[in-house]
C-alpha positions as CSV (number, residue, x, y, z in Angstrom):
1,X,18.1,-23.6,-7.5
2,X,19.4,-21.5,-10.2
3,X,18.2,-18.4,-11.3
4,X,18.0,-16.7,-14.6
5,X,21.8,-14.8,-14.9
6,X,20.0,-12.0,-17.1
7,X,17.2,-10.8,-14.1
8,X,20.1,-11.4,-11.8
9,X,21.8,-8.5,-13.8
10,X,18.9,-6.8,-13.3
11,X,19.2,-3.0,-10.9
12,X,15.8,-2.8,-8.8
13,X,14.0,0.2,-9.1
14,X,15.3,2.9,-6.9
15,X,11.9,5.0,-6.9
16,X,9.6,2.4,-6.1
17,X,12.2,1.2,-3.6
18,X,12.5,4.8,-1.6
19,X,8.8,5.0,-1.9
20,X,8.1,2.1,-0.2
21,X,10.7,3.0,2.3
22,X,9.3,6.7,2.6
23,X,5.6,5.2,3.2
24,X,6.9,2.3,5.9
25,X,8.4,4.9,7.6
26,X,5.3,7.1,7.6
27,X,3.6,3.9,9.0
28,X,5.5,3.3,11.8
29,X,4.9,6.7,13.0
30,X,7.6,9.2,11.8
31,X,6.6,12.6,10.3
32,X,7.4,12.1,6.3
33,X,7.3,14.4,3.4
34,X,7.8,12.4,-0.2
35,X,8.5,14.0,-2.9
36,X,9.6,10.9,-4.9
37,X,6.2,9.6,-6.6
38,X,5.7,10.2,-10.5
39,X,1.8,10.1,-9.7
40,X,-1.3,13.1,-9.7
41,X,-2.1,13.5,-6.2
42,X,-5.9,14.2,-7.6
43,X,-8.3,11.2,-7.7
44,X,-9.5,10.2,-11.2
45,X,-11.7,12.3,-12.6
46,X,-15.3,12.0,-12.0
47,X,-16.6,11.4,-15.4
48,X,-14.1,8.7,-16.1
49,X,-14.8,7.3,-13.0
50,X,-18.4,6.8,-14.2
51,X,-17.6,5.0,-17.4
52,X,-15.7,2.3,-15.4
53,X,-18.6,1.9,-12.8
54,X,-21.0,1.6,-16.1
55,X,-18.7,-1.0,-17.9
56,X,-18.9,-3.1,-14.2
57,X,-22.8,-2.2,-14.4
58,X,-23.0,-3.2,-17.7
59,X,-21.3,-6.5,-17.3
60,X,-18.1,-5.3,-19.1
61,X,-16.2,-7.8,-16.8
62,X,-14.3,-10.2,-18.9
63,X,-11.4,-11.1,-21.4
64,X,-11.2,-8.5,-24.3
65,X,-9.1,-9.2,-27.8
66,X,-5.4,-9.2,-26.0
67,X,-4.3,-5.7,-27.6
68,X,-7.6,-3.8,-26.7
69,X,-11.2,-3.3,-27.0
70,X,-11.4,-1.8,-30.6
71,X,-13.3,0.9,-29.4
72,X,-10.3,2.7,-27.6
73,X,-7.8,1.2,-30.4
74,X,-10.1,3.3,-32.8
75,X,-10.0,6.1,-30.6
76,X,-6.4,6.5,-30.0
77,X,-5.5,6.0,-33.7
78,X,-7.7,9.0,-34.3
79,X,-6.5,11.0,-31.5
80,X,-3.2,10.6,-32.7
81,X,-3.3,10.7,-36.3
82,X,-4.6,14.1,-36.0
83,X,-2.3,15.3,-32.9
84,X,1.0,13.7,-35.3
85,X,-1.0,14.4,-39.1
86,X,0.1,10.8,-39.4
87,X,-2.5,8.2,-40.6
88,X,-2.6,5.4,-37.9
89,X,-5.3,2.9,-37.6
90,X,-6.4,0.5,-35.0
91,X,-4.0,-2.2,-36.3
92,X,-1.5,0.5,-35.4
93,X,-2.3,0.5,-31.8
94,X,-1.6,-2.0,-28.9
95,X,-3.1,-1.1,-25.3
96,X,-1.7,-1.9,-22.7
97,X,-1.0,-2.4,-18.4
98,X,0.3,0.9,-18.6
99,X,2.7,2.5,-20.8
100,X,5.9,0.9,-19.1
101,X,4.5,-2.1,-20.9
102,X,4.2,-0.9,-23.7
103,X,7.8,0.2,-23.8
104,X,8.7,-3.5,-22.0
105,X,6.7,-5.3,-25.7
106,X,7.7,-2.9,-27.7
107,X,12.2,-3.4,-26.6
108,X,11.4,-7.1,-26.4
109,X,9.8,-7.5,-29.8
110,X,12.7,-5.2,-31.6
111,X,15.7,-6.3,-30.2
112,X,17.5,-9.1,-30.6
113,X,20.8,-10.5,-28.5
114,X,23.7,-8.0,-28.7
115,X,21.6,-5.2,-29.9
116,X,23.0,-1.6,-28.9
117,X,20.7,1.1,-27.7
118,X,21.4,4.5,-27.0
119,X,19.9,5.6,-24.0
120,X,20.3,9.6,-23.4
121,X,21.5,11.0,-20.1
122,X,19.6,11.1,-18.0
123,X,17.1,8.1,-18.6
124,X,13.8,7.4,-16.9
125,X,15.0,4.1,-14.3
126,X,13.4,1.4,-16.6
127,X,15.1,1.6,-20.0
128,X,18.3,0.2,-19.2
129,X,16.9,-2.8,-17.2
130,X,14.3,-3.1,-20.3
131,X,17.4,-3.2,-22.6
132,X,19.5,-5.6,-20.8
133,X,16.2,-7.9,-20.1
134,X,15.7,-8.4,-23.7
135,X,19.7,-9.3,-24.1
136,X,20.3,-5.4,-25.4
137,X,23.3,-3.7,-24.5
138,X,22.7,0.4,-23.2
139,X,24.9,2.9,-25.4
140,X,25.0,6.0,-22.4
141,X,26.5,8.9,-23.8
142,X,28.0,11.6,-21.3
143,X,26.5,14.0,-22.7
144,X,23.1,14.7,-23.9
145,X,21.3,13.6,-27.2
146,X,22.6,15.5,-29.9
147,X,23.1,14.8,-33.9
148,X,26.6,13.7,-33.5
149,X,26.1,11.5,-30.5
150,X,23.5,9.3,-32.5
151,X,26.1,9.3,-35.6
152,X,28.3,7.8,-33.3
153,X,26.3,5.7,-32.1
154,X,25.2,4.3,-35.3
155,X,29.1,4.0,-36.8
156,X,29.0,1.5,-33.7
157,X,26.3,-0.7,-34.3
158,X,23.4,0.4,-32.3
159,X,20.2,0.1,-34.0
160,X,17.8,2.0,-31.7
161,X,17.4,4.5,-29.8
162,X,14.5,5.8,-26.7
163,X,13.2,9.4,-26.5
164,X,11.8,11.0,-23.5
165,X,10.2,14.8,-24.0
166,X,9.4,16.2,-21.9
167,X,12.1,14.4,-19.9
168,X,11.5,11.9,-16.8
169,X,13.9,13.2,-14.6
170,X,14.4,16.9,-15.7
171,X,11.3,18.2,-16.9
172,X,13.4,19.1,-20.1
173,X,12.0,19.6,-23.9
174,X,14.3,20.2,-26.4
175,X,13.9,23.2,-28.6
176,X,12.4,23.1,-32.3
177,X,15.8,23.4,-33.8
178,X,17.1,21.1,-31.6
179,X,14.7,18.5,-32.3
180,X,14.8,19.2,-36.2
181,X,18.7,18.5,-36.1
182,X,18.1,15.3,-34.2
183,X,15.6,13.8,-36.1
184,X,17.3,14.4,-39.3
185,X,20.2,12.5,-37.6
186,X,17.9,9.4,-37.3
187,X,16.6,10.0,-40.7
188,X,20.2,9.4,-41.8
189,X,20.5,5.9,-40.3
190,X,18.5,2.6,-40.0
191,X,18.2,3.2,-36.6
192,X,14.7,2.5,-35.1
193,X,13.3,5.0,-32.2
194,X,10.6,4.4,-29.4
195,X,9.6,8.1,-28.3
196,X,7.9,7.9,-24.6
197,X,5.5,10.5,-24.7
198,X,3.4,9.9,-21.5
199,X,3.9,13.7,-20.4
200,X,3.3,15.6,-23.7
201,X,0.3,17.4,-22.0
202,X,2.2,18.4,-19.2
203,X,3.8,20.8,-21.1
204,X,3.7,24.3,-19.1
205,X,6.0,27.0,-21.8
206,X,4.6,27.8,-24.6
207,X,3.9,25.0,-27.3
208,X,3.6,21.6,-27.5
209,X,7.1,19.6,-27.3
210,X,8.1,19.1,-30.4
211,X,8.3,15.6,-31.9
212,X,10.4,13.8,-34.4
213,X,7.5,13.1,-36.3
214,X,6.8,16.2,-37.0
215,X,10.0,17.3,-39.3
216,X,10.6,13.4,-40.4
217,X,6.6,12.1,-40.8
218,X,8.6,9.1,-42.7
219,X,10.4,7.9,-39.5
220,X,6.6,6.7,-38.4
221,X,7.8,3.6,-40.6
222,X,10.1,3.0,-37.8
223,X,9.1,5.0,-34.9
224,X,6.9,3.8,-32.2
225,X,5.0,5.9,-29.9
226,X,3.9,5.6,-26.6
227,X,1.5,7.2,-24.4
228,X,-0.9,6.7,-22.0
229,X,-4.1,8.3,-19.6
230,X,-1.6,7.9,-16.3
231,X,0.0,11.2,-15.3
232,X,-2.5,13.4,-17.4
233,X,-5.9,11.8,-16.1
234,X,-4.5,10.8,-12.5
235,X,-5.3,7.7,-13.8
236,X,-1.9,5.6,-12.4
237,X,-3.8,2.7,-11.0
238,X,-6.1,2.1,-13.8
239,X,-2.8,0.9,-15.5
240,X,-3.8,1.9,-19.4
241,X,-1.1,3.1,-21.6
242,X,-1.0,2.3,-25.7
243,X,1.6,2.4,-28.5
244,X,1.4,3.4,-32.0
245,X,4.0,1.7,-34.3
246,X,3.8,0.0,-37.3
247,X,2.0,-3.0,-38.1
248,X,4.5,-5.5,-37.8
249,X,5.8,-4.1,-34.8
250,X,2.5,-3.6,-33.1
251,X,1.6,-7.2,-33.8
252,X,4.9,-8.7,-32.2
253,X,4.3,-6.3,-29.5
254,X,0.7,-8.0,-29.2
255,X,1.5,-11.6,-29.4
256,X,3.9,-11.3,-26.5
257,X,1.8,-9.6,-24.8
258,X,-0.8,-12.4,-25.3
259,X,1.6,-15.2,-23.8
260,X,2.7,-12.5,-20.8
261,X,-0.5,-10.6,-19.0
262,X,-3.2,-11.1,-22.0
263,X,-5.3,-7.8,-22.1
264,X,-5.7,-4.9,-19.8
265,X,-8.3,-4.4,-17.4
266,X,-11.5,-4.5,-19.3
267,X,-12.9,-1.8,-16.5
268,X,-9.8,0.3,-17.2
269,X,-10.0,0.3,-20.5
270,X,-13.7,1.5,-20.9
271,X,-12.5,3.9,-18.4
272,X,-9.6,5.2,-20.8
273,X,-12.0,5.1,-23.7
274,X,-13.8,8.1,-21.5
275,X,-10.3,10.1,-21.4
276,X,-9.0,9.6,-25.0
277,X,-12.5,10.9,-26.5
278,X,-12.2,14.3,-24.3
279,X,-14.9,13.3,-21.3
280,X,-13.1,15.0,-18.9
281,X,-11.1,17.9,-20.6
282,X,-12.1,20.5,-17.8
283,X,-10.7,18.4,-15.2
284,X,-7.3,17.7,-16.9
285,X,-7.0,21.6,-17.9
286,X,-7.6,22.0,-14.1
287,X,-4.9,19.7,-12.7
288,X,-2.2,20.7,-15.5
289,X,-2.6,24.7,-13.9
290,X,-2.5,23.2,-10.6
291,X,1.3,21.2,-11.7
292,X,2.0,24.6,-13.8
293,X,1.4,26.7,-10.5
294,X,3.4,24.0,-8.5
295,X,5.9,24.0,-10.9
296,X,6.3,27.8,-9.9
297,X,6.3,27.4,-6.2
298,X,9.2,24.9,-6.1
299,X,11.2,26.6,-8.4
300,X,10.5,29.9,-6.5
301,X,11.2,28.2,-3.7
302,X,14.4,26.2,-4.5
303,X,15.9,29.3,-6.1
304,X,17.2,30.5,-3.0
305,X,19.1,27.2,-1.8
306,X,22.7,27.3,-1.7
307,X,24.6,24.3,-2.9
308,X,22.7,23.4,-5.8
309,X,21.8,24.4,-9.1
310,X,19.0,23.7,-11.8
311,X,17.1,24.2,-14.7
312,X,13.4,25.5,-14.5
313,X,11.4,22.3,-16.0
314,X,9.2,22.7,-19.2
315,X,7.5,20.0,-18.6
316,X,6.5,16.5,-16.9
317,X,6.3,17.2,-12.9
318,X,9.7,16.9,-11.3
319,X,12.9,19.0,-11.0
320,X,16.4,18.2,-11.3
321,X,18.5,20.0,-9.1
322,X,23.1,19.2,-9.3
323,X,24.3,18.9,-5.4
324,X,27.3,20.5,-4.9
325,X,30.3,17.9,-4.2
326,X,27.8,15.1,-3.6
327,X,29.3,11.4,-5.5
328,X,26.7,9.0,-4.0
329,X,23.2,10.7,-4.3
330,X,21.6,7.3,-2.9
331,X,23.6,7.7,0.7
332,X,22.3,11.8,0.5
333,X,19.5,10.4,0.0
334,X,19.6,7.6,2.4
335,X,20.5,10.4,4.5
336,X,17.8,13.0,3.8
337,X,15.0,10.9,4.4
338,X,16.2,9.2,8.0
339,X,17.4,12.9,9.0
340,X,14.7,15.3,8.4
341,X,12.2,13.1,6.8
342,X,12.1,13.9,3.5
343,X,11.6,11.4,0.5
344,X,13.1,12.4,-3.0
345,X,15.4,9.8,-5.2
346,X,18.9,10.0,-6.4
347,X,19.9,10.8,-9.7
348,X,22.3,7.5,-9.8
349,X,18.7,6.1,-10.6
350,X,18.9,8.3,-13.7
351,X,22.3,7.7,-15.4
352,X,23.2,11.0,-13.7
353,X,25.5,10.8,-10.4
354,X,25.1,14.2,-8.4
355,X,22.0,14.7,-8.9
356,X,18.8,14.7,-7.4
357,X,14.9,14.2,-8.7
358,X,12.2,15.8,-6.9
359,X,8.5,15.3,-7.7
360,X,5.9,18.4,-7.5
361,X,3.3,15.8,-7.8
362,X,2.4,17.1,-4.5
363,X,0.4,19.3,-2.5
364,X,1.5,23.1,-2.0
365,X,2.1,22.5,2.0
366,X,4.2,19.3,1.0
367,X,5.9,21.4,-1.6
368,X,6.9,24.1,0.7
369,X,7.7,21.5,4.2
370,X,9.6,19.3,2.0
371,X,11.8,22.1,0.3
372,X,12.3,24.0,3.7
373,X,13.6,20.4,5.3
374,X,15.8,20.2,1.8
375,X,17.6,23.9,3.0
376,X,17.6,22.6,6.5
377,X,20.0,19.8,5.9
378,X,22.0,21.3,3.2
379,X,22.8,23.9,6.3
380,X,24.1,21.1,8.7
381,X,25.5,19.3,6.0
382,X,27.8,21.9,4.3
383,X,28.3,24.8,7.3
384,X,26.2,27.1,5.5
C-alpha cells in the first residue's frame, strides 16, 4: 500500500513522544520525575466543572452548529473585543478541539502549495509539520523575529507568518518597542499573521504581553488570533480553544472543520462558556501565583548549575536553559531520562539545537528532585 508522501514528511512529536516514554517508564516501576508536559497539574476548576455536569444533566449531549454553540462564540467575541479594543463578533470566532486545531484550520484554509512561512526560532513543535501538511514551505530564520528578518522574508515570497508570546519554549515576551517595530514591519507587507496566544495570562512581569494588535488594530483584517481555556483553566482534556480572524477566514476555517471532526464536545464547550464569562477567576488567579512562585523556585534553583545558561521566562510555564557543548539534545535527553530518571525534551524539537525545555507545570517537590537529578548528571557528564 502506498502512503501519502506529504505525512510521510511528517517529524512526530518529540514531547508527546518523551512523555509517553517518561510515563511507560514510570509504569513498569522506575522512579521518574517529568518535567516535559505543557499541562496545569491542578484539576479543573470546580465551578467549571459544574457547568459541564449541568450541560450532561440538562441533556446538552449532542451535535452543536460545527464552529460552536453561539453562546461561547458570543462570549469570546466580547471577551476579546474588549481585551484587543477590536470589534469582533460571533461570525468572527470558530471553536474549536483545542487551540492546536485551530491553528491546524486556520494554516490549512490560508495556504496554498508552495506558500513560505516564517516560523521564528524557536517554534512550538507543531508549526512546521502544520506548514508542511498543508503543502507550506517553513522560512526558519537563525536568529530571532525582528523587523528586518520579516522584510526579508517577504522580498522572498513568504506570505505569512506565526507568533508565539509569551513563547512555547522560552517563556519569552518581547518588549513594547520591540513589538511596535515588528508589527509595523508586517504592516509594511501583505503578509498575513496567526498570533498563538494560548499563554497571555500566564504572564508573571509586569503587564500584559504586548500584541500586534495593539499598535497596528488594522492588521485584524489579516491577523488571526488564537486562544484557548487549556493552560489557564487546567482545562487540557476538555480540548476547547477558539480563533478570531476575519470572516472569510473564519468561515474556511469552519467548513473544514465541518468535513474533519465537526464541533467540539458539546459538554466542553458549556464547560468553556463557564471560563470565558469569569466563573472561576479566583481559581485561575490562584494557579497563575502558584506557576509565578514555581517560576521562582526553578530559576532559583537552576541558577546555580554549571554548564548551562538561561533567560528567566516572563511568561508561559517552561524554561529554556543552552547546554554547554551539547549537538544532539535528543541523545542528552535520551540519556537523562534512562540515567537519573528525569523527563524534559530537547530543544531540536524547537528549531533550537543545544537546548533544552523544561516544564514548571509541576509540583514544588518535582521541581526541586528533578532539578537536583539535572546537577547530578551534568557532574558525571562533564567532570564537574
Amino acid at each position: 500500500m502506498k502512503y501519502s508522501r506529504t505525512i510521510m514528511s511528517l517529524s512526530p512529536s518529540a514531547i508527546l513522544r518523551l512523555s509517553a516514554k517518561a510515563k511507560e517508564l514510570k509504569k513498569s516501576g522506575r522512579d521518574i520525575v517529568s518535567l516535559t508536559a505543557g499541562q496545569p497539574d491542578f484539576p479543573t476548576p470546580a465551578p467549571i466543572a459544574e457547568a459541564g455536569i449541568k450541560a450532561i444533566q440538562d441533556g446538552k449531549t449532542g451535535y452543536t452548529p460545527c464552529t460552536g454553540i453561539p453562546e461561547l462564540k458570543e462570549a469570546v467575541a466580547e471577551s476579546y473585543s474588549i481585551r484587543r479594543n477590536i470589534e469582533w463578533k460571533a461570525e468572527n470566532v470558530v471553536v474549536s478541539c483545542g487551540a492546536k486545531h485551530d491553528l491546524a484550520n486556520l494554516i490549512r484554509s490560508a495556504v496554498n502549495p508552495g506558500d513560505r512561512i516564517l516560523l521564528p526560532r524557536p517554534y512550538w513543535v507543531s508549526y512546521p509539520e502544520m506548514v508542511k501538511a498543508s503543502g507550506g514551505i517553513p522560512v526558519l530564520p537563525e536568529k530571532g523575529i525582528d523587523p528586518e528578518e520579516i522584510l526579508k522574508a517577504a522580498d522572498l515570497g513568504a506570505v505569512g507568518l506565526l507568533l508565539n508570546y509569551p513563547s512555547n519554549p522560552s517563556g519569552f515576551v518581547p518588549s513594547d518597542d520591540n513589538m511596535k517595530d515588528i508589527a509595523d514591519a508586517i504592516a509594511d507587507t501583505d503578509m498575513w499573521v496567526i498570533s498563538d496566544d494560548i499563554y497571555e495570562d500566564l504572564v508573571y512581569d509586569e503587564g500584559a504581553a504586548p500584541h500586534i494588535l495593539d499598535y497596528r488594530p488594522e492588521l485584524s483584517e489579516r491577523t488571526a488570533v488564537v486562544s484557548g481555556v487549556s493552560k489557564t483553566y487546567a482545562m487540557t482534556g476538555w480540548r476547547i480553544g477558539y480563533s478570531l480572524a476575519n470572516i472569510e477566514w473564519s468561515k474556511l476555517s469552519g467548513i473544514l472543520q465541518a468535513h474533519s471532526t465537526s464541533n467540539p464536545c458539546s459538554i466542553s464547550q458549556w464547560a468553556a462558556l463557564a471560563a470565558v464569562e469569569g466563573k472561576a477567576d479566583k481559581e485561575k488567579g490562584e494557579m497563575y501565583l502558584s506557576f509565578r512562585n514555581r517560576r521562582d523556585l526553578i530559576c532559583s534553583k537552576l541558577s546555580d548549575v554549571e554548564s548551562i545558561q538561561f533567560e528567566r521566562p516572563e511568561g508561559a510555564f517552561y524554561v529554556f536553559p543552552r547546554l554547554a557543548d551539547e549537538t544532539d539534545t535528543a541523545r542528552f535527553c535520551s540519556e537523562l531520562l534512562e540515567e537519573e530518571g528525569l523527563a524534559v525534551i530537547p530543544g531540536s524539537a524547537f528549531g533550537a539545537e543545544g537546548y533544552i525545555r523544561l516544564s514548571f507545570a509541576a509540583s514544588d517537590d518535582d521541581i526541586r528532585e528533578g532539578v537536583n537529578r539535572f546537577k547530578r548528571f551534568l557532574r558525571r557528564r562533564y567532570n564537574t
